[in-house]
N, C-alpha and C positions, 0 to 999 in steps of 0.2 A: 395904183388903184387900191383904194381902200377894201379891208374885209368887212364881211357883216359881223353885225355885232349879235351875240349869245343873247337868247334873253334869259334873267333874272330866273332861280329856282329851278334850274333844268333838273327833270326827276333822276335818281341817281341808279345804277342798278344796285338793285336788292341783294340784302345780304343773302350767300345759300345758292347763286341764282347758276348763269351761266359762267361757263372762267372766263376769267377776268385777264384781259393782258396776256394770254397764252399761258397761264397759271391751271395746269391737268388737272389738280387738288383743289381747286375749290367745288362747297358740296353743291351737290342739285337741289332744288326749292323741295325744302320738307324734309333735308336728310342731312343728317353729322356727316364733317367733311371726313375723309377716310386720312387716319393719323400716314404723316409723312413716314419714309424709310430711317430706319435709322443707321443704317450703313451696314450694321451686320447680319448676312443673309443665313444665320444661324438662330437668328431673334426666337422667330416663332414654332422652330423647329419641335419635335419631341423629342425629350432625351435619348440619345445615342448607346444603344444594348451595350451593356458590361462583359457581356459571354457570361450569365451564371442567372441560367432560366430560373431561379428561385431567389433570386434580388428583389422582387419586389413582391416579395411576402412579407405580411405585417412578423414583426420577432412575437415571438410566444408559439407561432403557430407550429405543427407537428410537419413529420416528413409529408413531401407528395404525396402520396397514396393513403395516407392515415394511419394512425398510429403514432407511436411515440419516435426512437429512433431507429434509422433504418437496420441500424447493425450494432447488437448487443454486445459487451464484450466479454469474451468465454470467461469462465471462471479459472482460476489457474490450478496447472494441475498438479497434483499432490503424491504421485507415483516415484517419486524419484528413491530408488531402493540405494542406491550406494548415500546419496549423501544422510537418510536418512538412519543407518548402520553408523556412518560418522556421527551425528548426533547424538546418539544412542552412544556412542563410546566418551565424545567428550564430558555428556552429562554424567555417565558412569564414575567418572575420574573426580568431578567437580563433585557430587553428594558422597562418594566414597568419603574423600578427603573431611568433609564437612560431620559427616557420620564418627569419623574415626576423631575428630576433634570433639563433638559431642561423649561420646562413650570414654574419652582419655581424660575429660575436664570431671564426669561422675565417676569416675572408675567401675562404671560398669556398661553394661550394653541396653538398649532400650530399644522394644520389640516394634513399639511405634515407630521409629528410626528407621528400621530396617523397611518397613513398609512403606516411608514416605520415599525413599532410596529409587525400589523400585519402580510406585506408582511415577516420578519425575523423570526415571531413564524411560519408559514404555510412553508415557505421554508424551517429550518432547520427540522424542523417532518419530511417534504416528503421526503427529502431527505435519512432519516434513517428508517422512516416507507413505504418510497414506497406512492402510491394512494390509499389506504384501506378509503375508508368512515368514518370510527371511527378516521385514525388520521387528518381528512380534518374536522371533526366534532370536536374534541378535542382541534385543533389546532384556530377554530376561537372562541370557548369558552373562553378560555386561552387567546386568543388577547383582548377579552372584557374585562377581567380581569383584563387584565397589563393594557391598557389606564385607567380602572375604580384605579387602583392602582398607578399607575403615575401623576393622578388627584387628590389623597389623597396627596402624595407627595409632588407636588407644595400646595398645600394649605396649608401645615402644614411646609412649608421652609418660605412662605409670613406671616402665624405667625407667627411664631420663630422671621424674621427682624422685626416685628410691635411691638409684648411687649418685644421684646430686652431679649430672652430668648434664652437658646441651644434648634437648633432642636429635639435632643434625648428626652429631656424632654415632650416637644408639643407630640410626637408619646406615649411616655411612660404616660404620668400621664393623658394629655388633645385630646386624640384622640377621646371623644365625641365630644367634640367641633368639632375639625377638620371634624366628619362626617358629623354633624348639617350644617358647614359652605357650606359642599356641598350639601346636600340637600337645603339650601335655594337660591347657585347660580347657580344651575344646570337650565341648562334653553334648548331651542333647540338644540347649536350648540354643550352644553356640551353631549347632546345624541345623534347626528350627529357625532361625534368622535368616541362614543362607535361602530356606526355601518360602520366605515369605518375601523375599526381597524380587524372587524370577513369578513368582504369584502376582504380587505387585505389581509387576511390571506388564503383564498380560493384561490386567485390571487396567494400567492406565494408559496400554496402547488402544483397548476397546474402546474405552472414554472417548481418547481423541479423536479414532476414526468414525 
């Protein structure tokens, strides 16, 4: 038995319309079809918290609460009375020495010397001990010291060129002498030195603190 036959230009359905062939995805008349899955059920998600409630703050911006940062960092502190005592002694040692080369190389003392001495042991102490009394005390002891040690210095460099001998020797074998020598020219301006030297030093531990 024969079929019937189709006629010619049968209307087709419309693009949009209903689905088609059991096809869920195609759209309704008047509306984009909704895009297929694309297998990852993560697609459309929002990004997943970091654990750090201020991640998605623009950079530049200040702490939560306003202001700049939350926690300032103290400033450091400047109390330390021993090692500032060590200071104070090693500077003593290093401008002693330096003093005692100056005054050995003139063959005399210079009063400005004595004062630069000082003001270098009092300011480097303050500055690592802070204004503690012990190290403003320590520090102009220590400046007496080094001029009283920079004055052994030059004397025993003005020996050395007189009997045409090495300084080492004068410190090492004849440093009676060299103290003898300053007891006998130690006079006002030589102890005018010593106490401009512990002045000094008072002067340049205020400076620093």
């Amino acid at each position: 038995m024969s079929q019937p036959v189709q006629p010619p230009n049968q209307p087709q359905q419309p693009f949009g319309g209903q689905p088609v062939d059991g096809n869920p995805y195609a759209g309704q008349p008047g509306q984009p079809a909704p895009a297929a899955p694309t297998g990852n059920p993560y697609g459309q998600q929002p990004p997943a918290p970091t654990g750090n409630p201020f991640a998605g703050q623009q950079s530049g911006q200040g702490a939560p609460f306003g202001g700049g940062a939350p926690f300032a960092p103290a400033p450091p502190a400047r109390n330390n009375v021993l090692l500032g005592v060590a200071v104070a002694l090693g500077a003593a040692i290093v401008a002693g020495i330096l003093y005692g080369v100056i005054a050995g190389s003139i063959e005399r003392e210079v009063g400005y010397a004595a004062v630069g001495v000082g003001f270098l042991v009092g300011f480097a102490a303050s500055k690592v001990g802070g204004s503690n009394p012990a190290v403003i005390a320590a520090s102009a002891v220590f400046s007496i010291g080094a001029v009283y040690v920079g004055q052994l210095v030059g004397i025993s460099m003005i020996l050395a060129d007189v009997a045409q001998i090495p300084f080492s020797e004068v410190v090492g074998d004849h440093f009676d002498a060299v103290t003898k020598a300053w007891s006998q020219e130690a006079d006002f301006m030589t102890y005018l030195f010593l106490g401009l030297g512990a002045v000094a030093a008072v002067g340049g531990a205020k400076k620093a603190g």
